[in-house]
N, C-alpha and C positions, 0 to 999 in steps of 0.2 A: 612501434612493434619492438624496436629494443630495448627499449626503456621495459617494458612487459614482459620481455626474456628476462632480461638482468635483475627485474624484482622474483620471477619465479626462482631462479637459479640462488638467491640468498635465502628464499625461504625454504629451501629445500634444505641446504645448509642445516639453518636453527630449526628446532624442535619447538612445538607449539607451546606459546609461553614464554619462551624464552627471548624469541628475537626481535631486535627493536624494528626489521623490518616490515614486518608484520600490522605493527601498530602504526608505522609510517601509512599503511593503505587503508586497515582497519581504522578502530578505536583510536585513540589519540589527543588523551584527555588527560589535563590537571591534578582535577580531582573528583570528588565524589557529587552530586547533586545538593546535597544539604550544606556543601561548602558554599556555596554559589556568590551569597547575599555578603557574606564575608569579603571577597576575592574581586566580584567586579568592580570597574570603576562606578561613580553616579549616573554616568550618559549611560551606560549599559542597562541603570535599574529604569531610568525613565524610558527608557525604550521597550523595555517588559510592560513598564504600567501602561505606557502610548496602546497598546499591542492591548488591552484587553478592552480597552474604552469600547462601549456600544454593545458588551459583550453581555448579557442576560446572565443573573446569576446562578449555577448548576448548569448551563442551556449547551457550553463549550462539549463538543464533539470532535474523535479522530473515526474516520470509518473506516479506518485501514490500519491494523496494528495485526502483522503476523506474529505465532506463537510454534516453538519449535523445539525438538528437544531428540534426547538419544533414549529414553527408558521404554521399553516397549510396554511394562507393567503399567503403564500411564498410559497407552496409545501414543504414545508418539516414536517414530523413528529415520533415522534418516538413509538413502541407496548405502549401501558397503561401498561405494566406487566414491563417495565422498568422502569418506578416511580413509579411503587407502592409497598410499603412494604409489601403485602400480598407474592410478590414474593421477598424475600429479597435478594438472589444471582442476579439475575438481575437488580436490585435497588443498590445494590452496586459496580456491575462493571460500572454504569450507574454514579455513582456519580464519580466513577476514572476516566471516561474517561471525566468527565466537569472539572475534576481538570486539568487533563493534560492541555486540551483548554482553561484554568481559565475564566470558565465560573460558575458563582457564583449567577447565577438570570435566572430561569429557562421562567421566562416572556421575556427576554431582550437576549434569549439564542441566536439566530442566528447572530445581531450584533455583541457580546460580542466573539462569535465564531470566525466572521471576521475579526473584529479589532483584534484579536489575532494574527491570519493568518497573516493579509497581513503587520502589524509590526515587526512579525519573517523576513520576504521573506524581507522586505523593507531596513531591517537590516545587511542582508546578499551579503556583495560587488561582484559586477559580477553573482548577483540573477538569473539571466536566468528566465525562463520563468516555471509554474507549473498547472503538468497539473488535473485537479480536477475535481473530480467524481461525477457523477447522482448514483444513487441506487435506482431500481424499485423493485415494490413490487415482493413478490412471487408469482407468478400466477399456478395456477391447469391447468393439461390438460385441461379441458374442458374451458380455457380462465375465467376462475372466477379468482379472488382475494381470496389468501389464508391470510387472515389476523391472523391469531394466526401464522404462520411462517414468516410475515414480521416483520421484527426487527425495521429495521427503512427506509425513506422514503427519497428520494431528488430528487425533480421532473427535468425534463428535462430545463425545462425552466425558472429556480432560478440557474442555473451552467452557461446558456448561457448567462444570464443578470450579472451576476457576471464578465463574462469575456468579456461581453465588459464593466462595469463600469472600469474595472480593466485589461484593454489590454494587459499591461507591463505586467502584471506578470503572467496572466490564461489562460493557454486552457482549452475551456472546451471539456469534456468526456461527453458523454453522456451515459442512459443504457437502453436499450428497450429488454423487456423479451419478446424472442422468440414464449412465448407461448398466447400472450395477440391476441388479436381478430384485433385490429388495427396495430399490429406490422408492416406487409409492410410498410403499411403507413406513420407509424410514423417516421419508419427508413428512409423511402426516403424523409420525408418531410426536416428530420433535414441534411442527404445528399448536398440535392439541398438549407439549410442555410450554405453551407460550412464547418460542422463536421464530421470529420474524423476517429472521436478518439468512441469505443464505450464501456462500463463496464458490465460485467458480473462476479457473484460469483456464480458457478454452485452449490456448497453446499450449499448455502445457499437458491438460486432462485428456483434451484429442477432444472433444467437445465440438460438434457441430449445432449452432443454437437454431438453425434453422431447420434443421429437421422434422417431420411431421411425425413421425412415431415420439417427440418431444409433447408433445401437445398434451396427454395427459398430466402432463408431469407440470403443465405450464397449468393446466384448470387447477391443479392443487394448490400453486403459489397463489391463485388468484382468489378460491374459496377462501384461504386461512391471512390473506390479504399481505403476504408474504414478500419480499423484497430479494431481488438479484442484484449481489453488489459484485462484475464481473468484468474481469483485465479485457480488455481493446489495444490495439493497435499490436507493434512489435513487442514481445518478450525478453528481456536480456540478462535478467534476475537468476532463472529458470530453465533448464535443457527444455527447449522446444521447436526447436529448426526446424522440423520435419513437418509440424501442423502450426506454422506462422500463419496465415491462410486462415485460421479457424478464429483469429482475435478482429477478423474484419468488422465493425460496428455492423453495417448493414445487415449482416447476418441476423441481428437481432432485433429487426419486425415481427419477426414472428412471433415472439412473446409479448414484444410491445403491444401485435394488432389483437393476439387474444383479453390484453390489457392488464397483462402482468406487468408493475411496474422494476425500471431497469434504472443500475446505477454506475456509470461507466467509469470505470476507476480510469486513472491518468488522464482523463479527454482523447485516450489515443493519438497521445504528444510524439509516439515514436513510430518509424516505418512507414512504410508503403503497403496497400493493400487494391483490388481488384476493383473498379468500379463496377458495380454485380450491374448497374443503371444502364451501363456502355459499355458492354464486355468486348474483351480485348485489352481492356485500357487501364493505367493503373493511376490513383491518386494519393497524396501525403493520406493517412487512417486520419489525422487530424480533419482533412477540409471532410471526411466522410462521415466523423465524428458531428460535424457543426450543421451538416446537411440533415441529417438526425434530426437536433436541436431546433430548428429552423421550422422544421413540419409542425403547423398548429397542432395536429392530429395529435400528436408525445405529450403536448404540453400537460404538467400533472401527470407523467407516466415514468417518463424519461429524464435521468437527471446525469450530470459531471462530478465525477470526484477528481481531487487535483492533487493528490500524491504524487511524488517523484519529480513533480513538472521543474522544480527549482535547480534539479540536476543538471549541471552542465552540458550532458547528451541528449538533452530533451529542450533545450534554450535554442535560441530566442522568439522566436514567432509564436507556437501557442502561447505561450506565457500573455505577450504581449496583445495576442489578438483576446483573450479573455480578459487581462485588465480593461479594454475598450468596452469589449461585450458585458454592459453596464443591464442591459435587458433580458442578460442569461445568469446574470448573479444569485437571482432568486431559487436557482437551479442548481446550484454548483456545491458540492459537500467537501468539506477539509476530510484530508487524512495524511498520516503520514508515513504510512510502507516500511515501519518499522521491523526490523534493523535498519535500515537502508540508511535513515539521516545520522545515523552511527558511522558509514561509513566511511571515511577518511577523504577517501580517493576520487569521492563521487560528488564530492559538494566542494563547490569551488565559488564562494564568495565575492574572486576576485573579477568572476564572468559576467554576476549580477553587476558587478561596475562595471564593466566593460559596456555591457547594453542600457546602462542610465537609470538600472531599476531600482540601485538604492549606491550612496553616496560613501566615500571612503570613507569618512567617520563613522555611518552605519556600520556601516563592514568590520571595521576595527571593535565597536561594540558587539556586531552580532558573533563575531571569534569569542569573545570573552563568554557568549553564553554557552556555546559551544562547547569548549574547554570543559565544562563544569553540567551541562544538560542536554544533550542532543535533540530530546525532544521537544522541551522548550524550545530550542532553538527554532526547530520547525517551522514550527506555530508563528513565533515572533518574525520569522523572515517573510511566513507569506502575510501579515500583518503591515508590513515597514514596506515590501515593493510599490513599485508604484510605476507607472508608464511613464517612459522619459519625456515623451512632448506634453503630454495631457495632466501627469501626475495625478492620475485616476488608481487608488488602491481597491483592492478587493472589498467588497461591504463587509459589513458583521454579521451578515445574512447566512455569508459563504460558511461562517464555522460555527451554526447553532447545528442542532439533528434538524434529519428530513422530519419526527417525528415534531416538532416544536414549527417548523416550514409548515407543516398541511395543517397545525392547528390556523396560524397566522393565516391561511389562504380561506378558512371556513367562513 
């Protein structure tokens, strides 16, 4: 806790941009991505080649890449209380998360964002395709816009322009809050444009997935054959204290049993949530996550995405029980919760050594890709883990699309 005072208290200091403190928790990086090949040692390049072995050429998928920005002429914007220093905790996770995206001009903030993006992705050989997210506001029961719990904003249709300027490398995701007044609508409109993909953070949105006035909204994923790719477990990205409760996996049977299928980002690697099975009683969102997975009924409905899981706050036990769980891999979708593996403070390399999952040499290599790609980096660390007793790494199954998965299953 004081170490977190004493970082707040220097960033309050320097002005955005300017302070090396900042880039100590954010961003914190060499050089550029196009530098990379130049700058690493050879153990670093053969660790990138090791990392794509088994990989289908195009087949390479992230199903987690958020997109975010300040221009509202774009649809996108973010709360006033994240740049303002009357709120100074919010103002300061706000300036880590433009360091990660070396975004340095808050005018120029949604270019500065992309050009970042698509020069990592551009970077990275056998890039596959990433799939990149909308974020709708919070809405109230009563279909209003809850603006004091919308954090931040990215309209539908600044993800879908994005992915066609940028074919090669974007799907786009869309997110239409279940509880907005238009919702049918909106969802079938974007259906019958051909997306597939949709984003929800129940913690954050206020989202109850179990709800039965949901049920409409779930026949329409299911007519247009549509996919929920939606955060579980605790939130810590995101203001959502007040509806933790709402990222409980079990919650979502209900779209499961109408047989919409469901894609649970993280595995619900973090927090505690209600055992709805044995009330009263609470269990890790992980074992409730796996309890899910475990039900024949899901199989081909229900899948894991493993974003953020290599973060230090999210180590060591899912991590490790998925490298075993050799029988759930056919299941599990890469992503990388971009910004997030940008950020400085949050990835701690020295942890994966600490728990046996990849070796000092590793580690000294995986910093040099770091330094120079973050997103690569990603990719290449959940490639090189491995279980300390068993040395079972994740298949190559884990980071094709579900879309390239249900061909393989026909």
């Amino acid at each position: 806790m004081k170490k977190i005072i004493l970082i707040a208290v220097l960033l309050l200091i320097f002005p955005l941009g300017a302070s090396p403190f900042i880039e100590m928790v954010g961003g914190n990086f060499k050089g550029s991505p196009d530098e990379l090949n130049q700058q690493i040692s050879n153990g670093a390049k053969q660790l990138i080649a090791k990392a794509f072995k088994g990989i289908p050429k195009d087949s390479l998928r992230d199903h987690h890449t958020h997109i975010v920005g300040t221009d509202e002429t774009q649809g996108t914007s973010v709360n006033p209380k994240m740049l303002s220093w009357r709120h100074p905790i919010h103002r300061i996770k706000t300036n880590v998360y433009l360091s990660g995206a070396k975004v340095d001009d808050l005018s120029n903030a949604n270019e500065q964002y992309i050009e970042r993006l698509v020069s990592l992705v551009r970077a990275i050989p056998n890039h596959g395709k990433y799939h990149i997210l909308a974020f709708d506001h919070h809405y109230n029961k009563d279909g209003s816009i809850n603006t004091e719990k919308s954090e931040f904003y990215t309209a539908n249709d600044h993800i879908f322009n994005l992915s066609e300027k940028y074919p090669d490398l974007f799907v786009p995701v869309i997110s239409v809050h279940p509880y907005r007044k238009d919702a049918l609508g909106e969802l079938t409109k974007w259906a019958e444009k051909g997306v597939r993909w949709v984003k929800w953070l129940p913690n954050a949105h206020g989202i109850d997935a179990s709800n039965p006035l949901l049920d409409e909204y779930y026949a329409i994923m299911k007519k247009y054959n549509m996919i929920l790719l939606t955060h579980v477990g605790e939130e810590q990205a995101v203001e959502a204290e007040e509806d933790q409760m709402l990222g409980n996996p079990l919650l979502f049977r209900r779209p499961l049993n109408i047989g919409v299928r469901v894609v649970m980002a993280h595995c619900a690697s973090l927090g505690e949530d209600e055992d709805l099975d044995h009330p009263g009683t609470k269990k890790p969102s992980f074992e409730l996550f796996l309890r899910m997975m475990d039900n024949p009924k899901y199989d081909g409905l229900l899948y894991g995405e493993i974003s953020a899981m290599t973060q230090f706050n999210r180590l060591p036990k899912p991590m490790l029980t998925l490298l075993q769980r050799t029988d759930l891999h056919h299941r599990l979708l890469n992503g990388s919760d971009y910004p997030l593996p940008a950020i400085n403070m949050i990835i701690h390399t020295r942890s994966l050594v600490k728990y046996g999952m990849i070796t000092q040499e590793e580690r000294q290599y995986l910093n040099e890709i770091y330094d120079y790609n973050p997103m690569l980096f990603d990719y290449v660390v959940k490639r090189t883990i491995k279980h300390p007793e068993t040395k079972q790494g994740f298949s190559p199954a884990v980071f094709v699309g579900l879309d390239h998965k249900m061909r393989e299953t026909k």
